[in-house]
MMTF fields as JSON, N, C-alpha, C and O atoms, coordinates in Angstrom:
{
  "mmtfVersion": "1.0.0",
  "mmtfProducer": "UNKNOWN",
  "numBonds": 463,
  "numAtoms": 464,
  "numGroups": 116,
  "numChains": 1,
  "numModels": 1,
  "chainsPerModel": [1],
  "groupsPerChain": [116],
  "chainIdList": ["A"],
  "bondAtomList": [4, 2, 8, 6, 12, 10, 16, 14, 20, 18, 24, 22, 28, 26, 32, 30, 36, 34, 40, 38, 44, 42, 48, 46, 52, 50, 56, 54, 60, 58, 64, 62, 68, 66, 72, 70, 76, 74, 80, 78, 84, 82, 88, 86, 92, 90, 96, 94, 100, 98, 104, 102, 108, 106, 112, 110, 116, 114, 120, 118, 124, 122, 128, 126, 132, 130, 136, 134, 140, 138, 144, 142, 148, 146, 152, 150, 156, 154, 160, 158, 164, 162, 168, 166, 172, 170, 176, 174, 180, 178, 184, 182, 188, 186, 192, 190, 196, 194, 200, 198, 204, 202, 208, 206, 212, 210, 216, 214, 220, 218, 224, 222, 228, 226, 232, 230, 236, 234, 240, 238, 244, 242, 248, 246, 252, 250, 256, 254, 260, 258, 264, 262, 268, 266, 272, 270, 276, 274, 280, 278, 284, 282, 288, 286, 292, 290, 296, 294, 300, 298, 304, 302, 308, 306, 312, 310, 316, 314, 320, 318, 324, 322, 328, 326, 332, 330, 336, 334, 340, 338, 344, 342, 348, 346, 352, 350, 356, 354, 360, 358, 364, 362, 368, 366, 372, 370, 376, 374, 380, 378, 384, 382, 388, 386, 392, 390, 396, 394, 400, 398, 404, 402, 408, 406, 412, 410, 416, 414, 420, 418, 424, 422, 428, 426, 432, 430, 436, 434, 440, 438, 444, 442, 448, 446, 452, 450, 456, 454, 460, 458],
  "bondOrderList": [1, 1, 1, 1, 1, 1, 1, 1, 1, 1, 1, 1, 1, 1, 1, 1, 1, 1, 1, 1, 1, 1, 1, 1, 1, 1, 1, 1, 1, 1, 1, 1, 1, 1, 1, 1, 1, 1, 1, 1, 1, 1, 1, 1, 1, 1, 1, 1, 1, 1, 1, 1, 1, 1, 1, 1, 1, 1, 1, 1, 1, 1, 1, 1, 1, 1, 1, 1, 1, 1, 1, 1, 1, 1, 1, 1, 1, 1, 1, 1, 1, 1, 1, 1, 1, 1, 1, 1, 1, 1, 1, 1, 1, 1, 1, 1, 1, 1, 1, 1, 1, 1, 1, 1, 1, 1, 1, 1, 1, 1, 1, 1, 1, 1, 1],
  "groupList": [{"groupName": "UNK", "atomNameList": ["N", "CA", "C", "O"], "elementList": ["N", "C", "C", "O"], "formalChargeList": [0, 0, 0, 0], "bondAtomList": [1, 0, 2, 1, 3, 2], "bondOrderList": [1, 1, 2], "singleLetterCode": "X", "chemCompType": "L-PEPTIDE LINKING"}],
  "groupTypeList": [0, 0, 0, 0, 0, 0, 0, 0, 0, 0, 0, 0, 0, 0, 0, 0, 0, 0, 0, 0, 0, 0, 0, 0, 0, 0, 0, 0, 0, 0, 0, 0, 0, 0, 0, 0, 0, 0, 0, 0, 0, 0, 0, 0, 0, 0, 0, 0, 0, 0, 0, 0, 0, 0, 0, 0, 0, 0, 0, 0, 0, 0, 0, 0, 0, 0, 0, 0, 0, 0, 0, 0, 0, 0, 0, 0, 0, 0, 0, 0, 0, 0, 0, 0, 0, 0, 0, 0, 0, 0, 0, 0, 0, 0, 0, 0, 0, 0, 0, 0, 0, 0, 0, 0, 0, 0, 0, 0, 0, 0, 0, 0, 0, 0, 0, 0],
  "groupIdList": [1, 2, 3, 4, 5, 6, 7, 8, 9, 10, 11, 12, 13, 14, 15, 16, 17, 18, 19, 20, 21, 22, 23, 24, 25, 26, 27, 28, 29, 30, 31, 32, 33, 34, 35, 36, 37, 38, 39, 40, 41, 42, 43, 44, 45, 46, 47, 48, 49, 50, 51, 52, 53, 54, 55, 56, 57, 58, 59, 60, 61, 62, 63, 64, 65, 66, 67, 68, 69, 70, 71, 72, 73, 74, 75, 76, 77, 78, 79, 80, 81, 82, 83, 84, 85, 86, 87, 88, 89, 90, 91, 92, 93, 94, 95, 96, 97, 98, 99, 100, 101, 102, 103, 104, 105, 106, 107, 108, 109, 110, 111, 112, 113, 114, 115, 116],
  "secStructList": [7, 7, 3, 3, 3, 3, 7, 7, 7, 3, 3, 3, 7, 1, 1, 7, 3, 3, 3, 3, 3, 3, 3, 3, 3, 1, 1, 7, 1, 6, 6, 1, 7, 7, 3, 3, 3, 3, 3, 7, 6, 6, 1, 7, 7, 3, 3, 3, 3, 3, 7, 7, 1, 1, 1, 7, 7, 7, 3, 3, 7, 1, 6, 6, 5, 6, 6, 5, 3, 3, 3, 7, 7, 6, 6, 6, 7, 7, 7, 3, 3, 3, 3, 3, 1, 7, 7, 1, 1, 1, 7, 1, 3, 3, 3, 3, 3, 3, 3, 3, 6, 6, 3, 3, 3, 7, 7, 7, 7, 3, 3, 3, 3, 3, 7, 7],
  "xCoordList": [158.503, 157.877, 156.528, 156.245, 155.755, 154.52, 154.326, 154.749, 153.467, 153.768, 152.268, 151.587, 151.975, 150.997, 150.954, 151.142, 150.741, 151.119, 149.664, 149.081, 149.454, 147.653, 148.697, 149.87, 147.051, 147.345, 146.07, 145.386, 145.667, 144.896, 143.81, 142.725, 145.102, 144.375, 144.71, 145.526, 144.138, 144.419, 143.02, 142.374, 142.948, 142.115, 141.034, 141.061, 140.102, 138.559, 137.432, 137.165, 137.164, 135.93, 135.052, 135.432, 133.516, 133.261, 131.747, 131.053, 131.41, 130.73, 131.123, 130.489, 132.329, 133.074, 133.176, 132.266, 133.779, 134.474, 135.877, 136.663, 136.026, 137.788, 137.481, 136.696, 138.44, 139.021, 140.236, 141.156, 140.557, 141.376, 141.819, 141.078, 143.235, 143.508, 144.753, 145.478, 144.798, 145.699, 146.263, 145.601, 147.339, 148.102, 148.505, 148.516, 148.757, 149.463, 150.134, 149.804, 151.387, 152.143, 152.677, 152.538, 153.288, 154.237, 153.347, 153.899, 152.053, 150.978, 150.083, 149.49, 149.738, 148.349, 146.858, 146.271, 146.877, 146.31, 144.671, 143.869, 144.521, 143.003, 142.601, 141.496, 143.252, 143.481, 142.892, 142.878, 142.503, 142.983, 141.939, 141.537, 141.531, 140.293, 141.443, 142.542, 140.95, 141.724, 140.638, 139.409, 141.28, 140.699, 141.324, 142.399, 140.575, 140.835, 140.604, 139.527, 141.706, 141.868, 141.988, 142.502, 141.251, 141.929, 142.385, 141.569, 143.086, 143.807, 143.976, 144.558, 143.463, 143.811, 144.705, 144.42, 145.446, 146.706, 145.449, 144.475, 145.846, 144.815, 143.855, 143.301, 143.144, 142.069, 142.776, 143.881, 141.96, 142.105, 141.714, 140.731, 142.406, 142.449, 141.318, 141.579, 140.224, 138.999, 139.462, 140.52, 138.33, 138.281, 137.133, 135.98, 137.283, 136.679, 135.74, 134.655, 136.305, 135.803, 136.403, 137.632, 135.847, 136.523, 135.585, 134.355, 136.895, 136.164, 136.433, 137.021, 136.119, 136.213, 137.053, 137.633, 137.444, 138.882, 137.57, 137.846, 136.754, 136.179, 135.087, 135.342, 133.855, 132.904, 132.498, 131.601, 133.74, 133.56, 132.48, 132.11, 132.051, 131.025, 132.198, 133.428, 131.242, 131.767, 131.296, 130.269, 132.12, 131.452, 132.185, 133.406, 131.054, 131.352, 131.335, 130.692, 132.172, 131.907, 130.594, 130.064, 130.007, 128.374, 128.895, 128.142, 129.62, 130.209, 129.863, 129.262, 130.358, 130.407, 129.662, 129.892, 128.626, 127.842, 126.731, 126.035, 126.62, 125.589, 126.303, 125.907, 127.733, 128.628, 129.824, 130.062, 130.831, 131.458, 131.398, 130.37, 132.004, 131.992, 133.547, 134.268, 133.877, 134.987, 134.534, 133.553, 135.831, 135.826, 137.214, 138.155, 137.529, 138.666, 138.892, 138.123, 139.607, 140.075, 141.323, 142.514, 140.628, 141.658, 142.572, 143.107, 142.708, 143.076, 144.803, 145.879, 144.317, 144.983, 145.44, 146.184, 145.196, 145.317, 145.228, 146.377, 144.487, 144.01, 142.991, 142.282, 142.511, 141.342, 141.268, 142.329, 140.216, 139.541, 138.687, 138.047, 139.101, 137.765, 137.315, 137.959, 135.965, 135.266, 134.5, 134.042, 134.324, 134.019, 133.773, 134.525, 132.329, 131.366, 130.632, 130.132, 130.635, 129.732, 130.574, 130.229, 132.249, 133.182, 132.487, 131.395, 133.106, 132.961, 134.021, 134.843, 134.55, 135.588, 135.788, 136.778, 135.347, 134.916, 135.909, 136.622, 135.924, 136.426, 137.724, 138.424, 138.359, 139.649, 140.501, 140.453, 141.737, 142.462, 143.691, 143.7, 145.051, 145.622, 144.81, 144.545, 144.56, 144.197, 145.003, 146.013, 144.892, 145.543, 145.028, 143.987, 145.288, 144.782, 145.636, 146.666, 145.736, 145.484, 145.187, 144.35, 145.863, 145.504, 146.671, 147.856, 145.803, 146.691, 146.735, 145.764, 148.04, 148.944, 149.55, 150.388, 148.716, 149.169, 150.092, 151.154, 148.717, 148.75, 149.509, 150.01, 149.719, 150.702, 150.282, 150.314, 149.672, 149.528, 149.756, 149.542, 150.074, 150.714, 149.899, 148.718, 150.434, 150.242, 150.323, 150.623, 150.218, 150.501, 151.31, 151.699, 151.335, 152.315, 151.394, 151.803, 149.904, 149.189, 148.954, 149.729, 147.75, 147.579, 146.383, 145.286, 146.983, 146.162, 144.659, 144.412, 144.047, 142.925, 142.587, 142.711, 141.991, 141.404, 140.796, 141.056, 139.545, 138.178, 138.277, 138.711, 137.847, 138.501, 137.443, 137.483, 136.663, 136.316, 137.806, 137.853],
  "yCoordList": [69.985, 68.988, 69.515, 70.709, 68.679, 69.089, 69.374, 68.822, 70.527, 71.552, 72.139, 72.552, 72.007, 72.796, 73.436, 72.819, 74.618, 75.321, 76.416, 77.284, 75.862, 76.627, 77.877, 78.18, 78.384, 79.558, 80.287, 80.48, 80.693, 80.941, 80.982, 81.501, 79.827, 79.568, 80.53, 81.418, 80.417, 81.299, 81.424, 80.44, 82.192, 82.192, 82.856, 83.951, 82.298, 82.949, 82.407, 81.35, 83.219, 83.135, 81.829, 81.32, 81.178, 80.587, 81.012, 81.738, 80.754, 81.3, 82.271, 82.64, 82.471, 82.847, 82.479, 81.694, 82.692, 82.434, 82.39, 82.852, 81.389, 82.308, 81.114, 80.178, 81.681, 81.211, 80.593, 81.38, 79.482, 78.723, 78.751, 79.142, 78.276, 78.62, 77.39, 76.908, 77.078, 76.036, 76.568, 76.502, 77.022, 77.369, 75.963, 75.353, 75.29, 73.788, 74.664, 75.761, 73.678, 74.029, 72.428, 71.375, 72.679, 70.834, 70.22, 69.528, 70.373, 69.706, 70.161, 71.133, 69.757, 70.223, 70.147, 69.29, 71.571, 71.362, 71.014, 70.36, 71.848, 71.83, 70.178, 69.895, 69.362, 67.453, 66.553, 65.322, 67.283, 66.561, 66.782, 67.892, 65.821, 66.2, 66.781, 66.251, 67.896, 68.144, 68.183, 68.245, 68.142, 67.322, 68.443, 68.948, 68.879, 69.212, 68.32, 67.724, 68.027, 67.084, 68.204, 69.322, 67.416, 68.086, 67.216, 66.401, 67.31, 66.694, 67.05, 68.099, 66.178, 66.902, 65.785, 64.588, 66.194, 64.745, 64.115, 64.657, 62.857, 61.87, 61.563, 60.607, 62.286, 61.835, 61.534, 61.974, 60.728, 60.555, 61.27, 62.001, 61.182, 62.253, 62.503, 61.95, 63.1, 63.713, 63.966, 64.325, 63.644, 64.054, 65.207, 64.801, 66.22, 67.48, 67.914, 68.479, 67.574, 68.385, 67.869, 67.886, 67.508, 67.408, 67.773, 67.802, 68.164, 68.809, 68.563, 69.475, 67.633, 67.537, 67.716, 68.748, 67.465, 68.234, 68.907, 70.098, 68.675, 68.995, 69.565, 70.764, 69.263, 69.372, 70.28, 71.115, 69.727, 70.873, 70.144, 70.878, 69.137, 68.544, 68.437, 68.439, 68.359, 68.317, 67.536, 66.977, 67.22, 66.518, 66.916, 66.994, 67.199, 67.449, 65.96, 64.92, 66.329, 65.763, 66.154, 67.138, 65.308, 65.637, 66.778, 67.751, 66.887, 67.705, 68.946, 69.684, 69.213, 70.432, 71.104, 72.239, 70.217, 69.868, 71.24, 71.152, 72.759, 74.005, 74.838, 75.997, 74.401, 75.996, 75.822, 76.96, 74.882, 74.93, 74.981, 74.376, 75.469, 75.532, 75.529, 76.515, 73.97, 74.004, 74.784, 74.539, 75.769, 75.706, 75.572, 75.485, 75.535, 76.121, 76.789, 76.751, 77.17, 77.889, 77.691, 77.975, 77.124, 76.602, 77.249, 76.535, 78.967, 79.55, 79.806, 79.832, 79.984, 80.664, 79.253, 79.559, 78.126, 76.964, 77.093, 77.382, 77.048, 77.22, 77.01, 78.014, 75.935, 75.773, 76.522, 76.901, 76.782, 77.985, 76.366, 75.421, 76.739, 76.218, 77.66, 78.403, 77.738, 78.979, 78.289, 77.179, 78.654, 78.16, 78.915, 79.872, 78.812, 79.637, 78.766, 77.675, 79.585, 79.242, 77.996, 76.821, 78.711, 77.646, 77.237, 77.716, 76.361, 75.628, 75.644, 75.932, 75.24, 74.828, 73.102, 72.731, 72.121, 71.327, 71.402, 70.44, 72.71, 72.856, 72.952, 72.435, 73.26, 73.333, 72.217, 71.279, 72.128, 71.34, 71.939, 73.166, 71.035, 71.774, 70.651, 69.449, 72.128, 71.994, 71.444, 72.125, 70.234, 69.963, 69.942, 69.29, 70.497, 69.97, 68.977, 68.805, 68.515, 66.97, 66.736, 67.422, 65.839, 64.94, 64.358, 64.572, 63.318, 62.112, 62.264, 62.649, 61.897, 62.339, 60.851, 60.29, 60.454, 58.881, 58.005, 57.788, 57.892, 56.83, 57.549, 56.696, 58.551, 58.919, 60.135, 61.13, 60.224, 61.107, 62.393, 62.205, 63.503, 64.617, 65.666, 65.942, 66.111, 66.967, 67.771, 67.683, 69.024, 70.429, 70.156, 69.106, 71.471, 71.303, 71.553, 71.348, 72.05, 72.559, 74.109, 74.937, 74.04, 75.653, 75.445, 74.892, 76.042, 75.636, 76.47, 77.503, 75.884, 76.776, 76.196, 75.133, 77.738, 77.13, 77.995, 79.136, 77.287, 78.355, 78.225, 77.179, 79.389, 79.655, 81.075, 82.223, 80.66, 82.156, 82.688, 83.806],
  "zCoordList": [113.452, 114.303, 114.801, 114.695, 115.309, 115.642, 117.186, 118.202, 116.928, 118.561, 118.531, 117.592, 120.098, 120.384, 121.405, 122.454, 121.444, 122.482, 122.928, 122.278, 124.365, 124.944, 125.657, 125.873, 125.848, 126.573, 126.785, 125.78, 127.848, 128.334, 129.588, 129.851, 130.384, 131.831, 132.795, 132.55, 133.876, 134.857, 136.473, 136.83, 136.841, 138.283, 137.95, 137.388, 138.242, 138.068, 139.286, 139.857, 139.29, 140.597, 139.959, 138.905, 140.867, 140.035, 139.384, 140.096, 138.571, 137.421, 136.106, 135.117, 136.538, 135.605, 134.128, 133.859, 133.294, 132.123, 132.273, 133.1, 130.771, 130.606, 129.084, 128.938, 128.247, 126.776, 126.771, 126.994, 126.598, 126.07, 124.718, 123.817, 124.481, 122.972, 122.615, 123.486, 121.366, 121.206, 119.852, 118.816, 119.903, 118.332, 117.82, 118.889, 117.114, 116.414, 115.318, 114.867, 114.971, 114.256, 113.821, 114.444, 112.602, 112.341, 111.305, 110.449, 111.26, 110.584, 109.87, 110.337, 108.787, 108.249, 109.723, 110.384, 109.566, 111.067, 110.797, 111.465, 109.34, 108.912, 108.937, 109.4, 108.573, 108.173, 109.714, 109.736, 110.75, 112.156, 112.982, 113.331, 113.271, 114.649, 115.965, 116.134, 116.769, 117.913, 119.106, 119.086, 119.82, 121.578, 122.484, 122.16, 123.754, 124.711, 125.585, 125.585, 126.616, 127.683, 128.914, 128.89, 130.111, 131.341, 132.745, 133.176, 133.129, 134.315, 135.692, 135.966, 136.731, 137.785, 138.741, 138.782, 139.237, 140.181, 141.043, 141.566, 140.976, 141.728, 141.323, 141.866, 140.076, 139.25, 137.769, 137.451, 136.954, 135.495, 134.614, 134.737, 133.593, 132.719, 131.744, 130.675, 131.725, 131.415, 129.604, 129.085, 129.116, 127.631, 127.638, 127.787, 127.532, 128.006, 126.675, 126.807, 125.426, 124.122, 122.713, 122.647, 121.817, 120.327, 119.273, 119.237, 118.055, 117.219, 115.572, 114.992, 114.954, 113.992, 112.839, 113.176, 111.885, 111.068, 109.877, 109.731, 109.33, 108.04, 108.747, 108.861, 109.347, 109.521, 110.496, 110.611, 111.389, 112.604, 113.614, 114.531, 113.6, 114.037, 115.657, 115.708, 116.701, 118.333, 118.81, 118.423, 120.076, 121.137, 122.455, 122.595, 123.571, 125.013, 125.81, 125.667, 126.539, 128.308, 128.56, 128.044, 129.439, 129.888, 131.338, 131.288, 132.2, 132.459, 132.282, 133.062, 130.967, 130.475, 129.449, 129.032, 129.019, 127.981, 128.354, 129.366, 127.261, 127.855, 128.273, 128.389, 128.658, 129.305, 128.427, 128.023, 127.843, 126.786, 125.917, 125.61, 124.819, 123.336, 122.634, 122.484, 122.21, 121.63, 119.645, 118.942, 119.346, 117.888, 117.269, 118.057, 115.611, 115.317, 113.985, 113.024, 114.03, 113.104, 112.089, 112.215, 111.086, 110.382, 109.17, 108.322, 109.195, 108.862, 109.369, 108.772, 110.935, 111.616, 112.549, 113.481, 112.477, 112.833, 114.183, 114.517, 115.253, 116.109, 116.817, 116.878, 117.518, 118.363, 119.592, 120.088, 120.139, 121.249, 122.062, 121.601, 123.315, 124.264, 125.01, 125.75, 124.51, 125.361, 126.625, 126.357, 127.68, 129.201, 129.661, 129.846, 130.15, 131.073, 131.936, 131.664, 133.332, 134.647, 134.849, 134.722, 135.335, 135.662, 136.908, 137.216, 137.623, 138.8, 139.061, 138.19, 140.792, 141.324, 140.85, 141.48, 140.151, 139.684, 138.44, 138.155, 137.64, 136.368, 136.908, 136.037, 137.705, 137.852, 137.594, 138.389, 136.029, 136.12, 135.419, 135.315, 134.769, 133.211, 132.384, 132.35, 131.615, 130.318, 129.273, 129.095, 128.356, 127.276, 126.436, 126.516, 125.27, 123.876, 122.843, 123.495, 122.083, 121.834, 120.158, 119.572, 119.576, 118.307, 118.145, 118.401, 117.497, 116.836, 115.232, 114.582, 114.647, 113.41, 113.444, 114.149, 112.322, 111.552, 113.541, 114.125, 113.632, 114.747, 115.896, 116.628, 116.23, 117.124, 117.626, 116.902, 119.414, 119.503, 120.245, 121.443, 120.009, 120.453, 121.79, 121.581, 122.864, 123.778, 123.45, 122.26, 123.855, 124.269, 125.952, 126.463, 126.433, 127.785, 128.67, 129.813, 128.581, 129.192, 129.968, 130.447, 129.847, 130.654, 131.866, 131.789, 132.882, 134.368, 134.232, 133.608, 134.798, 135.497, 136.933, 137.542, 137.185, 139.15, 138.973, 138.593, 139.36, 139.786, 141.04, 141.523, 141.886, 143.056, 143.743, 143.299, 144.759, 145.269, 146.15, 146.664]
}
């Protein structure tokens, strides 16, 4: 079955960094545009980053558009969100994300809080 599983959130001051990571499994992963989503309770759910299945071609949130850089790796089937000069702003869970013949799949998420 198809599974994605992040990892990589956690507490960072702000201006910080930190790397995000999404293993997928279940699917031809190379075949699939994948998406990072982020969420915070009481707000709606932000489309943060996507990235292409062939081309690799992206697109940001204006947000984040100069301090993120989604990629992946379709070897090792795996997309990375790299994030720099967090904000307390950036704080949400992180999901990453695609749809597989009309239907589309979560991860469980991984938190971040930028935080002095």
């Amino acid at each position: 079955q198809v599974q994605l599983v992040e990892s990589g959130g956690g507490l960072v001051r702000p201006g910080g960094s930190l790397t995000l990571s999404c293993e997928a499994s279940g699917f031809v992963f190379s075949n699939y545009p994948m998406s990072w989503y982020r969420h915070t309770p009481g707000k709606q759910r932000e489309l943060v980053s996507l990235i292409a299945a062939r081309d690799g071609s992206t697109k940001y949130a204006d947000s984040v558009k100069g301090r993120f850089t989604i990629s992946r790796d379709n070897i090792r089937n795996a997309v990375q969100l790299q994030m720099n000069n967090l904000s307390p702003e950036d704080s949400a869970k992180y999901h990453c994300f695609t749809v597989i013949l009309e239907e589309g799949y979560w991860g469980q998420g991984t938190q971040v809080t930028v935080s002095s």
